[in-house]
FIKOLZA-1660 file (N, C-alpha, C; in steps of 0.1 Angstrom, whole numbers, plus 5000, padded with zeros to 4 digits):
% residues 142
   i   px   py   pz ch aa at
   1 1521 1909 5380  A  X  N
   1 1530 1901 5372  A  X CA
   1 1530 1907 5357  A  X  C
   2 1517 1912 5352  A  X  N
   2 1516 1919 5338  A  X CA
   2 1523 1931 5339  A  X  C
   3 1527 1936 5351  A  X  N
   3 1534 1950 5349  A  X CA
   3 1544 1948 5347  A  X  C
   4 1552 1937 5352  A  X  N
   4 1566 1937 5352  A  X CA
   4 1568 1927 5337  A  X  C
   5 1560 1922 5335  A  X  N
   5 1560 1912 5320  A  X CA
   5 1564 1933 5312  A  X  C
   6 1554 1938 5311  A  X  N
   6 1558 1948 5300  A  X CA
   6 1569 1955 5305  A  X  C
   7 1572 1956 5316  A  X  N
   7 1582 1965 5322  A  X CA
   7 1596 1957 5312  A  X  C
   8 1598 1944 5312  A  X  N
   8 1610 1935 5310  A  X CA
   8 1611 1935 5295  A  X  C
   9 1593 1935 5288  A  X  N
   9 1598 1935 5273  A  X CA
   9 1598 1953 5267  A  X  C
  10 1596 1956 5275  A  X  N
  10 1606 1976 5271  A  X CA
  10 1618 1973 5274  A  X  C
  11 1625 1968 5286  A  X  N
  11 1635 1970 5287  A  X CA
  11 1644 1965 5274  A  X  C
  12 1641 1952 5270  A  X  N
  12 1645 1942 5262  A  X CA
  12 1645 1945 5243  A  X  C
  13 1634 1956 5244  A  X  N
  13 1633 1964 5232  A  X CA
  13 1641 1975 5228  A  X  C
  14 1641 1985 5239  A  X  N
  14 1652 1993 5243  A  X CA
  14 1665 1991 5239  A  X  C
  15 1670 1980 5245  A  X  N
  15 1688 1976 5245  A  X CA
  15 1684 1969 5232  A  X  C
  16 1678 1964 5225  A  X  N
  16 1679 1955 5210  A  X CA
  16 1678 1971 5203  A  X  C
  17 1670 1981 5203  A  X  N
  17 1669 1991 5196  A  X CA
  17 1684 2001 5197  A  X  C
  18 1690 2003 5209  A  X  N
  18 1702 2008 5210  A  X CA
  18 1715 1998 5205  A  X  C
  19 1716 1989 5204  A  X  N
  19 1726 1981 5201  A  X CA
  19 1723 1981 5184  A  X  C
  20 1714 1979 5177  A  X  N
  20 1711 1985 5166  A  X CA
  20 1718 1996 5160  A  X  C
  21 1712 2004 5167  A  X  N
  21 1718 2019 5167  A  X CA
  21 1729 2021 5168  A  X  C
  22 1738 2016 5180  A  X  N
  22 1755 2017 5180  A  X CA
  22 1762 2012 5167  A  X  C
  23 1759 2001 5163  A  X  N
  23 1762 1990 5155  A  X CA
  23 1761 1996 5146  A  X  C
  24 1752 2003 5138  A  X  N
  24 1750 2009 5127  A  X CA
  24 1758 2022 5123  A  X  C
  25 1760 2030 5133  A  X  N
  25 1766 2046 5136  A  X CA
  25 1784 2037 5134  A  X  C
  26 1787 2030 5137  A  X  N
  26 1797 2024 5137  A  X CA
  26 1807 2022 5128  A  X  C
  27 1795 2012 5118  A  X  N
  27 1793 2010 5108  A  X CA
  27 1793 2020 5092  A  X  C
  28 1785 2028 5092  A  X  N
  28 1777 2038 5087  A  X CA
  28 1791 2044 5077  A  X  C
  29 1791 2047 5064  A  X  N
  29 1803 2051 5058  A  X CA
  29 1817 2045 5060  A  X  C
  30 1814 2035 5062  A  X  N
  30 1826 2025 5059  A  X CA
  30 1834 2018 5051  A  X  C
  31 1847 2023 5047  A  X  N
  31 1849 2018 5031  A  X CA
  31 1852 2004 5034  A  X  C
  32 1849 1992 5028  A  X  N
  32 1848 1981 5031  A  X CA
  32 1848 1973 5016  A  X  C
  33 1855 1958 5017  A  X  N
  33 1856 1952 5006  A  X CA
  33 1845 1952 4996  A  X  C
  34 1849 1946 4986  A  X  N
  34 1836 1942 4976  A  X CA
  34 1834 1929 4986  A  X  C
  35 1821 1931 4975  A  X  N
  35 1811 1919 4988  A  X CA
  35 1812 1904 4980  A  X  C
  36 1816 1897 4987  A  X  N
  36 1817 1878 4985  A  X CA
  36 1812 1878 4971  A  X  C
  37 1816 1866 4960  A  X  N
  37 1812 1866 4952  A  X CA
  37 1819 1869 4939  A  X  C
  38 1810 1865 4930  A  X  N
  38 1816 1866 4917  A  X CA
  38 1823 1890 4916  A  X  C
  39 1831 1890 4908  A  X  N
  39 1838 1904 4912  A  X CA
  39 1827 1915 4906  A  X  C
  40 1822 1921 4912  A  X  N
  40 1812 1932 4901  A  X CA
  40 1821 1940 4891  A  X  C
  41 1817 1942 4879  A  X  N
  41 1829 1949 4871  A  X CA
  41 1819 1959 4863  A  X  C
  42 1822 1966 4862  A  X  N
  42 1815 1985 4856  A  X CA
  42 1817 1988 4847  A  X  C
  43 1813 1990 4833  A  X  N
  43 1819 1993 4823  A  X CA
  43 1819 2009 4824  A  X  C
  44 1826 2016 4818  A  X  N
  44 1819 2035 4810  A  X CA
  44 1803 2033 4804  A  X  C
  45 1799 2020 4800  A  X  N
  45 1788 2019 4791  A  X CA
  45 1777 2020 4804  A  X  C
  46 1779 2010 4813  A  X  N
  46 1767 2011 4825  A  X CA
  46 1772 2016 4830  A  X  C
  47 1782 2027 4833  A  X  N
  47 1779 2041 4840  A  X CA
  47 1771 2054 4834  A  X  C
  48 1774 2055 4818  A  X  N
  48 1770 2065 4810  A  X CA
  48 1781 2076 4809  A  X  C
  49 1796 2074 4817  A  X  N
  49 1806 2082 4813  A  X CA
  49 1813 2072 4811  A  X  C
  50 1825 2077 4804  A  X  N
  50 1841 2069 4808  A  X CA
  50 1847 2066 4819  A  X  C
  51 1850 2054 4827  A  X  N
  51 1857 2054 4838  A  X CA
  51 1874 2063 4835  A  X  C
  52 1877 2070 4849  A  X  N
  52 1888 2071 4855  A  X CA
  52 1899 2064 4849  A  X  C
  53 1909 2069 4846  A  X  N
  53 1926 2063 4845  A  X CA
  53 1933 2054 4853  A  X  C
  54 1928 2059 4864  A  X  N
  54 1931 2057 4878  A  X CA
  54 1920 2049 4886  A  X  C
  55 1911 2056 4890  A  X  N
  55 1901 2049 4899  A  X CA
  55 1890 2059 4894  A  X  C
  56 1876 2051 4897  A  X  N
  56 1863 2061 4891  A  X CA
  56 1859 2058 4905  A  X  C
  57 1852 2073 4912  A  X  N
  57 1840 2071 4923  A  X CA
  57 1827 2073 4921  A  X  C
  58 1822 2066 4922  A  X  N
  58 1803 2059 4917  A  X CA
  58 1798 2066 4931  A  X  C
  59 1790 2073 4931  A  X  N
  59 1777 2072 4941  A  X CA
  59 1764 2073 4937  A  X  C
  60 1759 2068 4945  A  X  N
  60 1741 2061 4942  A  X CA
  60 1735 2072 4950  A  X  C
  61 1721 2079 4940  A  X  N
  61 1718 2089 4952  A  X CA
  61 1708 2085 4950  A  X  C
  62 1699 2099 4959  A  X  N
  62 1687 2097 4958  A  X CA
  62 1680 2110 4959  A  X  C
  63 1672 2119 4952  A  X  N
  63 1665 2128 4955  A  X CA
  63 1660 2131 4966  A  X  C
  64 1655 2121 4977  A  X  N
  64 1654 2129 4991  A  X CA
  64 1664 2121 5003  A  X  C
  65 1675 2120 4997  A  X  N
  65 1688 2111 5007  A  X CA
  65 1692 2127 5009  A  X  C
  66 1692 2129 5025  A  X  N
  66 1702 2141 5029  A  X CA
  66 1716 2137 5035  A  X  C
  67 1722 2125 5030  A  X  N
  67 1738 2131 5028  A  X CA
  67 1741 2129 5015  A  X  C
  68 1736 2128 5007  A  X  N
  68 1740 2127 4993  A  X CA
  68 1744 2137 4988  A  X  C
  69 1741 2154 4995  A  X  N
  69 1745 2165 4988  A  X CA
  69 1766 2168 4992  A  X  C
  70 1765 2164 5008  A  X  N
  70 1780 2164 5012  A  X CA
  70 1786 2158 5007  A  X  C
  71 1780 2144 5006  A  X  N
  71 1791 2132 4998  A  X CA
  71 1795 2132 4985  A  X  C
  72 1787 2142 4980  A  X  N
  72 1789 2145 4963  A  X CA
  72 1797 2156 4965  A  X  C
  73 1796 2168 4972  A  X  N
  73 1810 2177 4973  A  X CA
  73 1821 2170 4979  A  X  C
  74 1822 2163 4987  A  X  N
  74 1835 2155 4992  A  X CA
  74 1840 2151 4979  A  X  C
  75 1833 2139 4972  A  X  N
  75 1836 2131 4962  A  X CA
  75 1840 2141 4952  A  X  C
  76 1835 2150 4945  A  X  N
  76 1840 2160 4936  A  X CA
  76 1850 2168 4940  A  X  C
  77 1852 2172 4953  A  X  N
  77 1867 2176 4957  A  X CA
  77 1880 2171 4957  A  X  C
  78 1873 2156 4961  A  X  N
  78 1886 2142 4959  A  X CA
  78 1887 2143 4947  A  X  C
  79 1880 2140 4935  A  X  N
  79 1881 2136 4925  A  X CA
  79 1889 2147 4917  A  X  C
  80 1885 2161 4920  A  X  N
  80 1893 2173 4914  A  X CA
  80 1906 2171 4922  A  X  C
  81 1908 2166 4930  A  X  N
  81 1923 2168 4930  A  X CA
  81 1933 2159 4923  A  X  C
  82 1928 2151 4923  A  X  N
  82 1936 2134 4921  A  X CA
  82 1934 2135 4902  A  X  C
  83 1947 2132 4898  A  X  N
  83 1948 2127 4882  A  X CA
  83 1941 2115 4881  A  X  C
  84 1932 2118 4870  A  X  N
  84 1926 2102 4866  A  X CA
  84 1916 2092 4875  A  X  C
  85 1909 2105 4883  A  X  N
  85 1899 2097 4888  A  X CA
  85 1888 2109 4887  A  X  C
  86 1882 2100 4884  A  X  N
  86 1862 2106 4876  A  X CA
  86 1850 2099 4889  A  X  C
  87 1845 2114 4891  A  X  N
  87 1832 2111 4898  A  X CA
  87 1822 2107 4889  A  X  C
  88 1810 2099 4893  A  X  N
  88 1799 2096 4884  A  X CA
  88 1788 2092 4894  A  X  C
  89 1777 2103 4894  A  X  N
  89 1765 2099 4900  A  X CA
  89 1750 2094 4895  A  X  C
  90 1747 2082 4902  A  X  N
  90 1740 2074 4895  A  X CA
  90 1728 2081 4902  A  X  C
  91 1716 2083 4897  A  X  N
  91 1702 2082 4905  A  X CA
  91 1703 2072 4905  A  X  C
  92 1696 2065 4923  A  X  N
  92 1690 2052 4921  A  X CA
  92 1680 2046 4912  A  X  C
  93 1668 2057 4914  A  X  N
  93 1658 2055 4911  A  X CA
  93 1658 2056 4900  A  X  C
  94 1666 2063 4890  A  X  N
  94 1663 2058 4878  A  X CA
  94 1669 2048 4875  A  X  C
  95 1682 2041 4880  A  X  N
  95 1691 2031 4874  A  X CA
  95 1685 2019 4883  A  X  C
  96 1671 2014 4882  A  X  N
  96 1673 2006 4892  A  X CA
  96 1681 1990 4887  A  X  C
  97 1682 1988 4871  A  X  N
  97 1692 1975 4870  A  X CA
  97 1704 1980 4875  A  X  C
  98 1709 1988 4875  A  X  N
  98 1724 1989 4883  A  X CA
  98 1722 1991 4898  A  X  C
  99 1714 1992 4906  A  X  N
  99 1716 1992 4915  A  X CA
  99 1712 1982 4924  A  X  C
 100 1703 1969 4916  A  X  N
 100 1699 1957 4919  A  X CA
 100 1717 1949 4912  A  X  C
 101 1723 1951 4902  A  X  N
 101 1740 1945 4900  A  X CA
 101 1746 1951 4911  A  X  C
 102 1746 1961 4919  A  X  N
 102 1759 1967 4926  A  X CA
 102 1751 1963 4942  A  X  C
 103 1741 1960 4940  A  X  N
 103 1734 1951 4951  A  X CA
 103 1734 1967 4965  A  X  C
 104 1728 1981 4956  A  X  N
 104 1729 1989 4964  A  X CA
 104 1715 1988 4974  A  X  C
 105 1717 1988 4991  A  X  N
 105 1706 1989 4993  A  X CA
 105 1701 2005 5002  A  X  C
 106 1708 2012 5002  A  X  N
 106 1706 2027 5007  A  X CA
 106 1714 2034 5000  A  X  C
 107 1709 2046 5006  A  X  N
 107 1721 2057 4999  A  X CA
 107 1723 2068 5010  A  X  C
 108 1741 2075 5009  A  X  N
 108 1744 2073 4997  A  X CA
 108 1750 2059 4998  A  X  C
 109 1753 2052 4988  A  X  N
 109 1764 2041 4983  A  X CA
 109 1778 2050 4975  A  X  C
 110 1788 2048 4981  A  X  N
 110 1799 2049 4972  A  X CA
 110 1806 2035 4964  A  X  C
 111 1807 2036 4953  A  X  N
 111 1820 2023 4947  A  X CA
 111 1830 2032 4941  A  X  C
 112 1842 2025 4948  A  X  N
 112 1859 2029 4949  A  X CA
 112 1858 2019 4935  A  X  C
 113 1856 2021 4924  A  X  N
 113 1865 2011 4909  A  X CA
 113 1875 2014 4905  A  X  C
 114 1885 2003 4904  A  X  N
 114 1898 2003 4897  A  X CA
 114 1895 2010 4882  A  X  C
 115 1907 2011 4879  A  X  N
 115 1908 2016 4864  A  X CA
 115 1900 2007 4853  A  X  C
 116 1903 1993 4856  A  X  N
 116 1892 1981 4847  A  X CA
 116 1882 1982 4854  A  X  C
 117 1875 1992 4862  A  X  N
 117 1860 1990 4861  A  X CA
 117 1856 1980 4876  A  X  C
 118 1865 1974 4884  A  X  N
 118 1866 1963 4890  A  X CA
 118 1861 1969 4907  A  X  C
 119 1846 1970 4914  A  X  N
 119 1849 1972 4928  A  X CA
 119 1861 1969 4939  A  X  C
 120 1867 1980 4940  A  X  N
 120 1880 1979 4952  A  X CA
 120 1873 1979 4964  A  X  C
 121 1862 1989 4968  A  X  N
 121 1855 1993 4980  A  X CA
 121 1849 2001 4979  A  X  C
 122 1840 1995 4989  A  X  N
 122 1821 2005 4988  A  X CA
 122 1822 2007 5000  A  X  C
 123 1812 2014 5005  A  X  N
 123 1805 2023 5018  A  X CA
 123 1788 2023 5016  A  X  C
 124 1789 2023 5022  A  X  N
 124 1771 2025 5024  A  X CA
 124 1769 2034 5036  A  X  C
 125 1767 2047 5032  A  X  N
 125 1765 2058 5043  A  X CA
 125 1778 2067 5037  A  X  C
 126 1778 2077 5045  A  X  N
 126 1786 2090 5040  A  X CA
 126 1799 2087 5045  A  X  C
 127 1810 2087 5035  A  X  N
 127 1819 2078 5042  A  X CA
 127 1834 2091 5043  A  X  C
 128 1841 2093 5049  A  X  N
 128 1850 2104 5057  A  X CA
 128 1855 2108 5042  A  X  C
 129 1865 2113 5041  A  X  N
 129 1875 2119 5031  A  X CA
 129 1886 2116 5030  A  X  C
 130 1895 2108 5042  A  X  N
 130 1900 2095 5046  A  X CA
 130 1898 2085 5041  A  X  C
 131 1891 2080 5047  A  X  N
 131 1885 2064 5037  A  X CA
 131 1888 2062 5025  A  X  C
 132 1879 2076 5019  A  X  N
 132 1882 2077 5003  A  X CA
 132 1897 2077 4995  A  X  C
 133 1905 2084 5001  A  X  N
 133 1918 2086 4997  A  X CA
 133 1921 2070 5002  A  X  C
 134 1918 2062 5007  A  X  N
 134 1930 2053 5015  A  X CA
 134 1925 2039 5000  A  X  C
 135 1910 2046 4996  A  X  N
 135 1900 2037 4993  A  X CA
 135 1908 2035 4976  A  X  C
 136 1909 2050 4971  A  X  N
 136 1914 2056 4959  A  X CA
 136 1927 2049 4953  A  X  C
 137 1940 2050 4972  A  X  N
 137 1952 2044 4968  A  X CA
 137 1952 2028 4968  A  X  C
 138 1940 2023 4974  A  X  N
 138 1940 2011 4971  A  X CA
 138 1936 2005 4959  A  X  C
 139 1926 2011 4952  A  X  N
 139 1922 2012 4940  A  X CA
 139 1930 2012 4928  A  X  C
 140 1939 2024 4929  A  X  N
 140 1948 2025 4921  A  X CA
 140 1960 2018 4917  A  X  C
 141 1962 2013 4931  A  X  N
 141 1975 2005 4931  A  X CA
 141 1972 1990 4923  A  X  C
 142 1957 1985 4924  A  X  N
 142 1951 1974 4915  A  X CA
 142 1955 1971 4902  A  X  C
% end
């Protein structure tokens, strides 16, 4: 009876551990609303540059986050093409008041901000090049 007791709670750990995993991979880089709540709003001042004309892209890194280096060439590639939108990368670790305001809890984090500073859409995880543009025109149009 104890064999099959452990046999049922592997099984049952297994499928909660893969449904996890799907869920997440799914998930993972997804441009998605700002989050419920009062609006987070960004100055140039708590970035340390000027925002964008257009839209500014924020990413939160981290010194040993390995998609941080792709998502920062994606983001710099978008950003060099597009008029009036400025990349700006935050260390987490050193900004941790902004990244306890932007309620970052991994990296990378992207924030899509309107021209006033205003979250349009974030990602959490390395989010396509797609997304970004769709993220940008939504942003801008604000």
């Amino acid at each position: 009876m104890s064999e099959l007791t452990g046999v049922l709670v592997l099984v049952v750990v297994l499928a909660a551990a893969t449904g996890f995993g799907l869920v997440r991979a799914a998930r993972d880089g997804r441009m998605r609303g700002a989050k419920p709540g009062p609006a987070l709003r960004l100055t140039g001042a708590d970035l340390g540059q000027p925002l964008g004309d257009q839209a500014t892209l924020v990413q939160f890194s981290t010194e040993f986050c390995a998609n941080c280096p792709g998502t920062r060439r994606l983001l710099g590639e978008v950003a060099a093409d597009r008029p009036g939108v400025r990349l700006v990368e935050i260390d987490a670790e050193e900004r941790l008041d902004l990244v306890r305001r932007a309620d970052v809890m991994r990296t990378p984090t992207v924030l899509v901000l309107d021209r006033h500073g205003r979250v349009a859409r974030r990602s959490a995880g390395a989010p396509s090049r797609s997304e970004v543009l769709a993220a940008l025109e939504l942003a801008a149009a604000s």
